[in-house]
N, C-alpha and C positions, 0 to 999 in steps of 0.2 A: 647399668644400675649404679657403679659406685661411681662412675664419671659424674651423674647427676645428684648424687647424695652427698658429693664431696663440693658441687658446686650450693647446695642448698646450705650445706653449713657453712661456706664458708662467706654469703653473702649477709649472716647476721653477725659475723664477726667483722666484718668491714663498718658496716652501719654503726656499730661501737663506738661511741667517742675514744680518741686513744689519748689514756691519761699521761704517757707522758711529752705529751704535747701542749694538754690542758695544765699541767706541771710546769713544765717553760713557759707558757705565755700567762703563768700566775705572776711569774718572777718578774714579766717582766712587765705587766700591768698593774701589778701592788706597789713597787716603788714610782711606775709614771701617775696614781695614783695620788700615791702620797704625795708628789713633787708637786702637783696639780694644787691638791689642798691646801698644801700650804702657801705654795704661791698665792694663793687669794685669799688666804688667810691674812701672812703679814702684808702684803701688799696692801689689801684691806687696811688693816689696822695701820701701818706706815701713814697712807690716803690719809684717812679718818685724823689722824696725829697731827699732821704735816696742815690739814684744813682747820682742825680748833684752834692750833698757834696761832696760823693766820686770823684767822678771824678774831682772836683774842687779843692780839697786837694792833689791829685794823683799829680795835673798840678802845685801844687802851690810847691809840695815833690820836684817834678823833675829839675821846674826853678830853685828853691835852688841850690840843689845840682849842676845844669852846672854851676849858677853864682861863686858857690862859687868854684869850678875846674877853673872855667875861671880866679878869681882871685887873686887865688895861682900861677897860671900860669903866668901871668902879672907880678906878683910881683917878678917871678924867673927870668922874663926877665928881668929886669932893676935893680935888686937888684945885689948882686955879683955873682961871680962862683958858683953853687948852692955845687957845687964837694967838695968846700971847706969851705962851711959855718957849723962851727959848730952846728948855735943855727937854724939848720934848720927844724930838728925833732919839739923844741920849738914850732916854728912859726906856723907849720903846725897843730899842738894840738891845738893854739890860732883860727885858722880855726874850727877845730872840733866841740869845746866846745862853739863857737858861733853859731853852729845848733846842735839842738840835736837829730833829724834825720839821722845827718851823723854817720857812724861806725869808718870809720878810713879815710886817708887821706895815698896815694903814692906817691911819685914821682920816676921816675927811668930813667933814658938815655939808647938808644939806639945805639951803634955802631956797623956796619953790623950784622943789622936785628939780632941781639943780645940783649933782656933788662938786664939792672943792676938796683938794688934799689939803690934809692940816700940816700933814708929815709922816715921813713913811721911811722906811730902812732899805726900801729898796729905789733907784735912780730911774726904773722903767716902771711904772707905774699902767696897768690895761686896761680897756675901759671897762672891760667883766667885771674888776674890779669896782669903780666906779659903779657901774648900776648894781653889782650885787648890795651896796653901801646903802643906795639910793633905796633898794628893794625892803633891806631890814630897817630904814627911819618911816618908810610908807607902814609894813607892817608890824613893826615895834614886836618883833620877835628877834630870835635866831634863826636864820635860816644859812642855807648853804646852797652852791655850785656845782651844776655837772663839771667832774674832773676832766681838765685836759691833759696827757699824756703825765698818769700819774702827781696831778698838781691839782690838792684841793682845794676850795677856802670856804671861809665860813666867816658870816657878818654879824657883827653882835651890836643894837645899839645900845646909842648911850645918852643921856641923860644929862640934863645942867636946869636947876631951878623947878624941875617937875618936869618940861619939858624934852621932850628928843630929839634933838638939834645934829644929832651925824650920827655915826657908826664907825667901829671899829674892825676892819677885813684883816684875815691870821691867812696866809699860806702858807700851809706844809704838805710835805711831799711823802708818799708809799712809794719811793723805791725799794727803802729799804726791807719792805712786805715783799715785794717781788723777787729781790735778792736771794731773801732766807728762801721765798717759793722756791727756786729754780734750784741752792742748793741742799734742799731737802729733797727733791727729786733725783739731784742725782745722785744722792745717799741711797736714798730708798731703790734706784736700777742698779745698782751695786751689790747693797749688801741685800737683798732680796735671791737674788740667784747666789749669792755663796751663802746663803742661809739656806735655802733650801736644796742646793749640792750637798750642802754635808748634812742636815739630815738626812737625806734621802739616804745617804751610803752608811750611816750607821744604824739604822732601820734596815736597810737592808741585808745590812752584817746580823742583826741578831735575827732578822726572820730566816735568814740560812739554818742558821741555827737552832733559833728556838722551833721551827713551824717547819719548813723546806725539806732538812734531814730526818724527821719523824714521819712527815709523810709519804717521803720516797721509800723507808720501810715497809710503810703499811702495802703502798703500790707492789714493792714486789711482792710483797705475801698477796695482793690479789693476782697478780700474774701467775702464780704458782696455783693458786686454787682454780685458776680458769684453765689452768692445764688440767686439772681434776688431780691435784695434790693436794687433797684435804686433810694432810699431815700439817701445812705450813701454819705457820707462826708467825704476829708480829710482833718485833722489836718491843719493847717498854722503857722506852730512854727515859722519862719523866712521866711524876705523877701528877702531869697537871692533865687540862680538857682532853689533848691533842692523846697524852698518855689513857684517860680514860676511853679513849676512840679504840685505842691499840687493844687494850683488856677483853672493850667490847666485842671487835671482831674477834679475836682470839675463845674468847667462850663463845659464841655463834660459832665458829667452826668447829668447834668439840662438839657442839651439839647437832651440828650439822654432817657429820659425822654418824654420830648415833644416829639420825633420822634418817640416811643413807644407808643403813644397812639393814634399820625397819623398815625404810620404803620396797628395798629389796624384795624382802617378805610379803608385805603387802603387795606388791602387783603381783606375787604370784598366785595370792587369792584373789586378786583383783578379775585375773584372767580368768580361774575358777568360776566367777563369777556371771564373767561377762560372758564364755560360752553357753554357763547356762540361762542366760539370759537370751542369747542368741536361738537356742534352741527354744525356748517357750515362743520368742515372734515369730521362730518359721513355720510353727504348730499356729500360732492366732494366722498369718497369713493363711495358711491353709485352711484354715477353718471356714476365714474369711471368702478364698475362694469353691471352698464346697458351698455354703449359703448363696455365692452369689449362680454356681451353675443348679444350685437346688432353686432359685427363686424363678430362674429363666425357665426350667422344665415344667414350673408351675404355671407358668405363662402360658406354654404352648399347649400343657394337659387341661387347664383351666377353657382357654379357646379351644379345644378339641370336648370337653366336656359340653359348654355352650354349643357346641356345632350341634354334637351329638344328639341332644335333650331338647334342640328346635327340631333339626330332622324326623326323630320319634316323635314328636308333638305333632310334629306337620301330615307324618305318613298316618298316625295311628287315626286321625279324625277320618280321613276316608274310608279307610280300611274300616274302622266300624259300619260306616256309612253302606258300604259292597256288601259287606258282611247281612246287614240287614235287609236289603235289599234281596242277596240273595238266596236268605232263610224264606222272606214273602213267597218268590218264586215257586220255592219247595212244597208251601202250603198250597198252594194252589191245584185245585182238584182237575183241572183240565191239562198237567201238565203230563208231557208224554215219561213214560218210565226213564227211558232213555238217555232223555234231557234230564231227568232227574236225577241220576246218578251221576252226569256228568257236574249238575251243581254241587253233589255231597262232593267232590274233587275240588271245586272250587274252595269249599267252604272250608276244604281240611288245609290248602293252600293258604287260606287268609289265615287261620287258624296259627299255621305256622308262625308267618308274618310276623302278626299280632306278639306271637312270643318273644319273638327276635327284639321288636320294640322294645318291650315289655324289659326285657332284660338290658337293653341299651338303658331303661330310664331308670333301672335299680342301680347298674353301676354309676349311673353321675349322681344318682345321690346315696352314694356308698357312706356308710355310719363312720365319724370320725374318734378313733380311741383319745381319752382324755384320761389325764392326772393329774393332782395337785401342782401349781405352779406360780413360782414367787415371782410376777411381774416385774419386782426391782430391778431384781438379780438379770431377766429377759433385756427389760430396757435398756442395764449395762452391756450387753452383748451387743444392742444394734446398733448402740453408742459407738462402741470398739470398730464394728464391721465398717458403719459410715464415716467413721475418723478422717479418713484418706481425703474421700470427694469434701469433706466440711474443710480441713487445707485448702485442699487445690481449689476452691469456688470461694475462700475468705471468709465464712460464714461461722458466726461465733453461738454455740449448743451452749446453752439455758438449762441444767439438767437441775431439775425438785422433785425427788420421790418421797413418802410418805409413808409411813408406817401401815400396812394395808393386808387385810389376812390374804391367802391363796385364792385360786379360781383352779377351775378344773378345765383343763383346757391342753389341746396336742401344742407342745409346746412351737416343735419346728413351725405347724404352719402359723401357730399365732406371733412367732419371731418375724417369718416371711411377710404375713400381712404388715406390723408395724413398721416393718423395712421398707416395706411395696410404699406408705405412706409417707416417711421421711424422705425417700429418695423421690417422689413426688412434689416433696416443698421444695428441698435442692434444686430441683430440675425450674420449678417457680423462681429460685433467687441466683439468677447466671452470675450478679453485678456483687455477689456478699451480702450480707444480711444479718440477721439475728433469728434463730430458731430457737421455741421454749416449748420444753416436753414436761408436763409435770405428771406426778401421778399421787393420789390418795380418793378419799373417799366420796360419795356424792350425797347429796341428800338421802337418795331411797334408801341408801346403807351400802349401794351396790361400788363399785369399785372402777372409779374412772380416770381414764388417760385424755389427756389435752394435748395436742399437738398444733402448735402459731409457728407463721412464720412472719415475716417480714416483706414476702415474693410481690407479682404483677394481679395477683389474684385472679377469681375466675367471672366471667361476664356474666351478667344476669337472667340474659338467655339460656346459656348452658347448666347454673347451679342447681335445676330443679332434677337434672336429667343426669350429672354426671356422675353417680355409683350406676348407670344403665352400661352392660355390657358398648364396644365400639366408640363411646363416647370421650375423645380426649379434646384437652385445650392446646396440645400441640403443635407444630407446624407437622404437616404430613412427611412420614418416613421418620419420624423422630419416638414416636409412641401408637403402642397397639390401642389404648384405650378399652383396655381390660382392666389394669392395675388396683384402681378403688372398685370393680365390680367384683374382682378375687378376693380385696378385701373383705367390702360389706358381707358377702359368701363368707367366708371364713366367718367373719363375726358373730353372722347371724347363725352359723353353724354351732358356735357358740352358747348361746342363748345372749347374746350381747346387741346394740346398737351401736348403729356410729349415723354423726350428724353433721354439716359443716353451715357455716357462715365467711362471707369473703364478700372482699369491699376490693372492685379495681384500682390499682395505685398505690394498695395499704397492703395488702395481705389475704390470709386464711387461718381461720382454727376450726380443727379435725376434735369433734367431742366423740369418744369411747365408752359406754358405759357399759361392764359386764359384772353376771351374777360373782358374788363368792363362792367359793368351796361350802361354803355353812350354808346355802341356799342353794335349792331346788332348779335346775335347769328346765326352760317351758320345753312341754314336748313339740312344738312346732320348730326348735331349735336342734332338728338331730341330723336336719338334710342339707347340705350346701349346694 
């Protein structure tokens, strides 16, 4: 016994999370945690920084360069012939070396969709170039180039007399977008990890502190109370959350305390209790089992009754019959003395007989004593008895009783018969079901019980005949098919009816109707 008592406690102390493990690996998932977060924090944001430059520098490359296409372009129109300006290469360098993003500087004319350089800053000269030239006098826009390794250009025409007679091609180059890329990247893989090492550890340092050292108190003070030291105490290092935690358990344990020495108290009324509660089921069990061997003796007294009261029936018609016969005899004038006396012997024999019957057919219908009886009160009883079998078969009681004056009636067997009839729908619903007993009043004032169930119900051949003694729906060996023939007997012993209706596949309802106490019992009602 305590080998296995000692194993049963100690398999829900294993199952326990143990908190100071859940305490170490707070420590050490709050700071990987935090290092996480912030990692993609500034990371994020570095990203984010590192791409608007660029792109802002990208926009800032590009408006350059058209402005400054656009304003070589301008100045070709209104200045002279470009065809014959010497110092026009010059000019065009004074462009360049005022951005120093730019690469070179072209100009060239166009005549049928032919370019020519006019002059240009640069000695290699490509043909991209050349048709981009060719592309912007066709379309008398701005337009631009796919870049080649970081080398763009953009063609601007230009104008002389109304007409568009060339264009003006700007190359300038984004290395230096790529540049600043590469070392903003490796600012950002740098200081990224020693931004987030040192937070990490000065977070770390104050959650020792603020959070780690407050809760390892509280922890032991739970360790102590799981000892069943409900003395212990936590710590109150601070009044903030963590300190309001510490307060909180600390009054829980005072009170938890008190409640432990009233619980004390209370089981010991508790037991009080519960024996005598124990003691009232073994009393309802017993009850239980007196009803159920007082309903079986009714069974067998009931068939012995039946036996009886056919037998008498059966013997007493001939026996009249002899009897009569041989009184005839006696009267007869030619009968010898002799024989005559031997009939009065006969006669005194049947005589007997007769009696014997006689008395067989008063006891089975022996008068049944009655007294007032609160049907409710009865129904709660057969309720209780049948409890057991309405579990174990699934079947869920429907109980409505009614407000309904007394009936005069022996209470046992009218419990027996109601019983005989429930355990009759039970025996109907094997699979569960639904049984509704109700009871109140009927129209004629008389006082009636309704019993439905939910079961296999009874065949239409059999419903006319089954309150007939022998008659069940059973499988053989399973019922006497006396059950409802004890009843209706009882009932009618009564001054009561009982009627049924049953539909196979749906069910039965058992109708009840018997006099009140304030109303007169028919005398044809005194025999069962």
């Amino acid at each position: 016994m305590k080998t296995r008592g000692a194993g049963s406690d100690a398999s829900p102390r294993q199952s326990r999370p143990n908190v100071a493990k859940l305490l170490v690996s707070l420590r050490v998932r709050l700071p990987l945690l935090v290092a996480l977060v912030l990692s993609v924090v500034i990371g994020a944001a570095g990203y984010w920084e590192l791409r608007t430059f660029q792109t802002s520098i990208t926009a800032d490359l590009v408006g350059v360069a058209r402005s400054t296409g656009q304003a070589v372009a301008d100045d070709l129109e209104v200045g002279d012939d470009p065809t014959r300006r010497d110092d026009l290469a010059d000019s065009l360098r004074d462009f360049a070396y005022a951005v120093p993003s730019i690469r070179s500087i072209l100009v060239a004319s166009v005549e049928n969709d032919t370019p020519t350089v006019v002059a240009s800053t640069s000695s290699a000269e490509g043909q991209d170039w050349l048709a981009l030239a060719r592309e912007a006098v066709k379309r008398d826009e701005i337009v631009t180039a796919e870049p080649v390794k970081q080398i763009h250009l953009v063609g601007v025409p230009t104008k002389r007399d109304g007409r568009v007679w060339g264009a003006v091609v700007v190359t300038y180059s984004l290395a230096s977008v790529e540049e600043l890329r590469r070392q903003g990247r490796v600012v950002v893989l740098w200081f990224v990890p020693a931004a987030v090492l040192l937070m990490t550890l000065v977070l770390d340092l104050l959650m020792r502190r603020l959070v780690h050292r407050p809760i390892d108190g509280i922890r032991r003070t739970m360790q102590r109370v799981r000892a069943r030291d409900l003395g212990a105490r936590a710590p109150v290092l601070r009044h903030d959350e963590i300190g309001a935690v510490a307060l909180g358990l600390n009054e829980m344990l005072a009170e938890l305390e008190g409640v432990n020495a009233s619980l004390q108290e209370r089981i010991g009324d508790a037991t009080s209790e519960l024996r005598a509660k124990n003691e009232e089921l073994v009393e309802s069990y017993q009850r239980v089992f007196a009803l159920r061997e007082a309903l079986a003796r009714a069974d067998q007294m009931a068939a012995v009754g039946h036996m009886a009261a056919s037998v008498a029936h059966q013997v007493g018609t001939p026996l009249n019959l002899i009897s009569g016969y041989v009184q005839m005899i006696r009267e007869d004038e030619g009968v010898d003395s002799g024989v005559t006396r031997r009939l009065e012997i006969v006669q005194e024999q049947i005589a007997k007989v007769t009696s014997i019957v006689r008395a067989m057919l008063d006891h089975a219908r022996r008068p049944v004593p009655k007294e007032p009886t609160d049907l409710g009160e009865l129904l709660r009883r057969v309720y209780d008895v049948a409890r057991p079998k309405l579990d174990a078969l699934g079947v869920r009681l429907d109980l409505a009783i009614a407000a309904v004056p007394p009936v005069m009636a022996d209470a046992v067997q009218l419990e027996l018969a109601l019983l005989n009839l429930v355990t009759n729908s039970l025996d109907a619903m094997p699979s569960g079901g639904v049984m509704s007993v109700s009871l109140g009043p009927n129209d004629n004032g008389h006082v009636r019980i309704e019993v439905a169930d939910t079961g296999t119900g009874i065949a239409p051949d059999l419903l006319p005949r089954i309150f007939e003694p022998w008659v069940t729906t059973k499988d053989a060996g399973r019922g006497t098919g006396l059950g409802l023939s004890i009843t209706r007997d009882v009932l009618t012993g009564h001054g009561g009816t009982i009627s049924v209706q049953s539909e196979v596949g749906v069910g039965s309802v058992f109708t009840i109707d018997l006099p009140s106490a304030l109303e007169p019992v028919p005398a044809g009602g005194q025999s069962a």
